[in-house]
N, C-alpha and C positions, 0 to 999 in steps of 0.2 A: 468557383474555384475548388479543386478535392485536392487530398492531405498526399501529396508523394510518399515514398519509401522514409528519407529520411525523419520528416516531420514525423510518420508512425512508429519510427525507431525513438525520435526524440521525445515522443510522447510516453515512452514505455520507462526510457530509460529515467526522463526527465521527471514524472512520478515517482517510480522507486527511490530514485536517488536524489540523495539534496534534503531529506525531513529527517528520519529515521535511523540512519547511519550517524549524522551530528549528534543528538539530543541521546542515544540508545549504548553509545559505545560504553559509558561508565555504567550501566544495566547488565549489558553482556557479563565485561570482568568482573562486577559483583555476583552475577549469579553462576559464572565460572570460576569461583574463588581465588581470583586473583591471578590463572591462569591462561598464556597467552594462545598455547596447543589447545586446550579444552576451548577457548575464547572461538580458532580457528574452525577447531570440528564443528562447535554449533553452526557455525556461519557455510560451510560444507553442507550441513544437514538441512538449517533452513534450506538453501538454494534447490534443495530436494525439489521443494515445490512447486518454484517459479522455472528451472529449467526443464524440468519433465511436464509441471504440470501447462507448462507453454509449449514442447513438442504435444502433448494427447492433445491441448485446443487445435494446437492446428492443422492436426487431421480433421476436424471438426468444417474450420476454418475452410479448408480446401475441397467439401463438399457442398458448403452453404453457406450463401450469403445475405444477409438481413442486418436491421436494424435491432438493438435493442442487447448487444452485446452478450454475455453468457446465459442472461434468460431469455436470447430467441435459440439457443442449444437445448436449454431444458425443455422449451416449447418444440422443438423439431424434435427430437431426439426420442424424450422422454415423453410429455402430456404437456397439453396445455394448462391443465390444473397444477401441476407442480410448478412450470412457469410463473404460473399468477402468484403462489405463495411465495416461492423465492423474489419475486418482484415486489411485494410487500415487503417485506424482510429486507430489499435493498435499499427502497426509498425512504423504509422508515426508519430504520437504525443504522444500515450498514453504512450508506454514503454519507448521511450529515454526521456522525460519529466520530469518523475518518476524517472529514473535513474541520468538524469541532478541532480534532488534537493539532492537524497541523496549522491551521490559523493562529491556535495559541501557542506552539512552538515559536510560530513566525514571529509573533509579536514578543515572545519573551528575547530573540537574539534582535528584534529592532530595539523595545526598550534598553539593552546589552550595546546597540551600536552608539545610542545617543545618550549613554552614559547616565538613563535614566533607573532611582530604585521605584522601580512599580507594585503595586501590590498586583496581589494575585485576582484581584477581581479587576485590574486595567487591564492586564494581560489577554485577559479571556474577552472584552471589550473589545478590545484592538484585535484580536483572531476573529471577532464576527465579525467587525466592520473590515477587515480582510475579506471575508469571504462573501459576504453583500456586495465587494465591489466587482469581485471574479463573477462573480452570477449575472450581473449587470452587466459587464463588459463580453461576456460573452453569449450573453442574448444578444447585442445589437450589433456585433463584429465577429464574425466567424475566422474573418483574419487576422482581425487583431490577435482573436486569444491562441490562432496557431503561431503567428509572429512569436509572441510571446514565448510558445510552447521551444521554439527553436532557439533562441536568444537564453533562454536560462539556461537552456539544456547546456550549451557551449560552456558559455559563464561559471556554471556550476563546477564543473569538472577543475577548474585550478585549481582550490585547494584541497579537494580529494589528492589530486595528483600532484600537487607539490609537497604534499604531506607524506606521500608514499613514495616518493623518488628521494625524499631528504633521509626519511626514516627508515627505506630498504639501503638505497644507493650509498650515501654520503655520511651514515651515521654507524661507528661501530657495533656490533652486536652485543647487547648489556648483557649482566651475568643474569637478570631476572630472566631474557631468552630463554640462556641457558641452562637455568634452574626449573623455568615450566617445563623444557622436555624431561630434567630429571624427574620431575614429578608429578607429570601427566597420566603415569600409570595408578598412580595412588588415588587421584582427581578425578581419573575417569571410572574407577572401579566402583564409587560411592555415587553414583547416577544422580544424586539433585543440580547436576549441571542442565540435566532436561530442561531444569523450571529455565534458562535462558530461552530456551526456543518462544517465551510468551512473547519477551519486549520482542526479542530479534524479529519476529513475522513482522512486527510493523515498518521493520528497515526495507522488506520485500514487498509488502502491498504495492497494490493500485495497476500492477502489469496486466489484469485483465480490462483494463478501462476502455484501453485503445480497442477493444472489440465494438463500442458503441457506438465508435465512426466507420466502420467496417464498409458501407452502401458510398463513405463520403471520401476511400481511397480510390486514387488510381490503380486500374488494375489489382483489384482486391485481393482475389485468392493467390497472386503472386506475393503480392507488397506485404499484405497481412500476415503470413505463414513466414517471409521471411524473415520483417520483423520480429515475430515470437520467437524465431528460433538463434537471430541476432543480439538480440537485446538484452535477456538475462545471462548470457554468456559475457558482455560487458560488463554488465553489474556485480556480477562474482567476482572477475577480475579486480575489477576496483576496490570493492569491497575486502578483499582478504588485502591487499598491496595497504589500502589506509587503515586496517586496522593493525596491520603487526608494524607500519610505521606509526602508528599512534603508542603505541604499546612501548615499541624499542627505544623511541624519543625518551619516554615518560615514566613509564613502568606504573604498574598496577595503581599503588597507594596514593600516588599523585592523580594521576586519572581520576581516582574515586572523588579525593578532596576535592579537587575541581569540578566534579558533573560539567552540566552543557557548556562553562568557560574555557574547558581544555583545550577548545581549537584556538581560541581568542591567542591564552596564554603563549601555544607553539608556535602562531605565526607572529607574538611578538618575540620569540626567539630566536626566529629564522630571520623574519624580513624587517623587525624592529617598532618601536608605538607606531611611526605614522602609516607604513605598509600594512601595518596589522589593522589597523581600521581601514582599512582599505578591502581589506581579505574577509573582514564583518561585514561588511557592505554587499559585497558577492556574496556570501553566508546568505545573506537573509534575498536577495534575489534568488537565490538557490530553492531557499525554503517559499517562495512566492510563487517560483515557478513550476512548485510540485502540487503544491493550492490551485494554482491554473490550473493544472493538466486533471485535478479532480474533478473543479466544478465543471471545464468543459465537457467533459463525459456524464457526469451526474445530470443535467439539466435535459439532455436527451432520453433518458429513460423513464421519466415521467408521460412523454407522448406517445412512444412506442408502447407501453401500456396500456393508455387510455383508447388507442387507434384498435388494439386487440381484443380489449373490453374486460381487459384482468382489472382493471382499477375504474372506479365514478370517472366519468369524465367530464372535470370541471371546466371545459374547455383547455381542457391540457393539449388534445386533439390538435388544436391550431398555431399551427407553425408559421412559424418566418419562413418564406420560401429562402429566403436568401442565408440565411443561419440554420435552418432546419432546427429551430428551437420554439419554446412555446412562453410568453409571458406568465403566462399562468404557472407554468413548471417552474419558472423561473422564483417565484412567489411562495411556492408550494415548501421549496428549499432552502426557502431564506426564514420563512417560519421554522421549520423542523430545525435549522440550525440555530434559531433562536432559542428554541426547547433543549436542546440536548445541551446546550451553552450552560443553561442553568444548570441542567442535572449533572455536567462535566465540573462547574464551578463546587458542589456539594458532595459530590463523589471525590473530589482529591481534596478538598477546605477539612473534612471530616473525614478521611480516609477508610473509605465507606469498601474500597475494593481489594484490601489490602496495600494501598499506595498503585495501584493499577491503575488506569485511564478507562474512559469508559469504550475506547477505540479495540482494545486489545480481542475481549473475548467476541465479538462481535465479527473480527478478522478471522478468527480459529474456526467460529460455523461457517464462515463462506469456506474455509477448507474442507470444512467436513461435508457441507454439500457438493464440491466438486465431485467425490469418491461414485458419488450418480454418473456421473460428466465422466469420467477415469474408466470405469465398470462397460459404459457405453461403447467408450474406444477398445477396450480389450476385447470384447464380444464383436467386435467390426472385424480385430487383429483375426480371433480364433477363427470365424469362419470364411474365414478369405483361406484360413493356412496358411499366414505371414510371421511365423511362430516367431522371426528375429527381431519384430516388432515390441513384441508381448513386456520384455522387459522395460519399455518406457511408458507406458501405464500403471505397470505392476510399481514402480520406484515414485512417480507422481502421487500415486495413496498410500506409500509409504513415508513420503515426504510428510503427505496431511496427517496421518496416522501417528506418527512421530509428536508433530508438535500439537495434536490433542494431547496423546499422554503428560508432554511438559505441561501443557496449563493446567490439567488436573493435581499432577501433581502440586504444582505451584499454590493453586487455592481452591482446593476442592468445593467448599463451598459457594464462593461467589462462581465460580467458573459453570458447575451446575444454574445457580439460582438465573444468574444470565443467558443461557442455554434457552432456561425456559422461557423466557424472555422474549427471545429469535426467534422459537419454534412457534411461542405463540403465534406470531404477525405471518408465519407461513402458512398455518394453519387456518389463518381469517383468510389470506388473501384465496388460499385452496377452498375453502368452500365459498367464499365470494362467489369466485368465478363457476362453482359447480352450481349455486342456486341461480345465477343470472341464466346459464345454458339452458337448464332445466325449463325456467319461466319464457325465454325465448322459443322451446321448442315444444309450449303447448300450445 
């Protein structure tokens, strides 16, 4: 069976959306000082990334189709040694990292739905065994975990959107509104609104995932290009519609008080206690179904790898015909996410990143490494002479451009020290793959 149109839209969308936006929105207005227009520009600017930088993939897209998602671009494009390092750097920190935070999102709004106080080491328990069961389930069911992938996707969307039809449509416009436009000039002129762009990148993650079923769409270079360029055009939408209804509902200082129970609290205001546990129930399907759409895609870049000879191949190689996945990958990931579980548990217990996740800068190199990806399509634009092109690569690296500078800003230090972190594991994986060639071709 391959993934139609819809499923790779609900794949894109249903990753983005549903972790990121819930847990982030009292992130944003704190690091937008409490304003709703600064709140919106960042969320405009993030989008930088994910709309343009999903038009440059899918020119990419529309020349070539392989397995192995944006490092069979680096491999085509660029080298295969750059491949191999960015394929390091994705198995080993990028995708269980990402997968780390939203398991333990998920489990903090289940423990929230069953009216449990958890400690912060159940939390992160309940997000691995979260994410052991997605790994599992979707090694032995390739249908299942699309089912799934379409079912949240829908589900998800209620209370984004009843949130933003109550809070645009049906709710007056507060004076905090209309006090952030008075004083948006003031807010913007002092630039530490950048440091939003760190949490906000993670409300935008995971849209390049759907590239590592790219072989498993129908009609790929149709469905896939139009995906990319359908998909974060909804996620913007939503996105700006539920946060200035989150905002107008609430206004800043509430939001803050509340962190991740704001939603709980508005949709007991709207729909009342029993509806609103009703609406935490979808929450955390929401957040389950952004978990799926990760480990679907993560467990497949382990083989594509090992099939290329960037990575040992511990039989990673051998797939399910029927799942196009690999036990061994599958193993591979539930270890790593056992690892970084710890390190995520001792990085927030001791607030070792400045109160940052260890998801965050980890998401800022995969941007800085696209600007390769960006660089690639602009030199396709220049010598074709397609100069009306040129400015949707030019604005996709300035998306990414953008939000390095906020996280430098943010925490120069850990932001660097993590950097180096990244680079390292691209660096093993790049000359891996340059001494195995070498040894092959004496």
């Amino acid at each position: 069976m391959s993934y139609g149109l819809f499923t790779t839209i609900s794949m894109i969308v249903g990753t983005v959306v549903g972790a990121g936006i819930y847990f982030r929105t009292d992130d944003i207005i704190q690091y937008s000082n409490g304003n709703l227009w600064i709140g919106i520009l960042v969320l405009a600017l993030g989008s930088l990334c994910i709309v343009f930088g999903s038009l440059t993939l899918a020119e990419l897209a529309k020349r070539y189709v392989a397995t192995g998602g944006v490092n069979a671009y680096f491999d085509r494009f660029i080298s295969r040694r750059m491949a191999a390092g960015f394929g390091w750097f994705q198995v080993i920190v990028w995708l269980p990292t990402v997968a780390v935070v939203v398991g333990w999102a998920s489990a903090v709004y289940t423990f929230m739905l069953l009216d449990i106080e958890a400690t912060f080491l159940q939390q992160v328990l309940l997000g691995f065994a979260y994410n052991i069961w997605f790994f599992v389930m979707n090694y032995w069911s390739r249908n299942l975990g699309g089912l799934m992938q379409r079912l949240s996707t829908l589900v998800k969307m209620i209370p984004l959107i009843l949130i933003a039809v109550y809070g645009v449509i049906f709710t007056p416009i507060s004076h905090e509104v209309l006090q952030s436009a008075t004083d948006f000039g003031q807010e913007f002129g002092q630039w530490g609104w950048l440091t939003a762009l760190l949490p906000l990148i993670f409300s935008y993650d995971g849209w390049m995932l759907s590239l590592s079923i790219t072989p498993e769409v129908k009609n790929p270079k149709k469905n896939v290009v139009r995906a990319l360029i359908i998909s974060p055009l909804i996620i913007l939408a939503i996105y700006l519609l539920y946060f200035y209804g989150m905002f107008n509902l609430m206004g800043s200082q509430q939001l803050l008080a509340l962190g991740d129970r704001a939603i709980f609290v508005i949709a007991q205001q709207i729909l009342g206690e029993r509806m609103a546990t009703i609406m935490l129930l979808i929450l955390v399907i929401s957040m389950l179904g952004v978990l799926n759409g990760i480990n679907l895609g993560a467990i497949r870049v382990p083989p594509v790898l090992a099939q290329q000879k960037m990575i040992p191949d511990w039989n990673f190689s051998k797939v399910n015909p029927k799942t196009q996945t690999s036990w061994a990958s599958t193993l591979l990931l539930i270890v790593l996410n056992a690892i970084w579980s710890v390190i995520h548990y001792f990085v927030m217990t001791y607030q070792l990143f400045n109160g940052r996740d260890i998801s965050e800068i980890s998401i800022v190199f995969c941007y800085v490494s696209y600007l390769l990806l960006y660089a690639v399509v602009f030199r396709m634009y220049w010598q074709a002479k397609n100069y009306k092109k040129l400015p949707i690569p030019i604005l996709a690296s300035l998306g990414s451009l953008i939000i390095l500078v906020g996280s430098i800003i943010a925490s120069p230090f850990y932001v660097l020290l993590f950097f180096m972190t990244c680079f390292t594991f691209v660096i093993i994986g790049y000359y891996y793959y340059d001494n195995k060639a070498i040894k092959e071709n004496l």
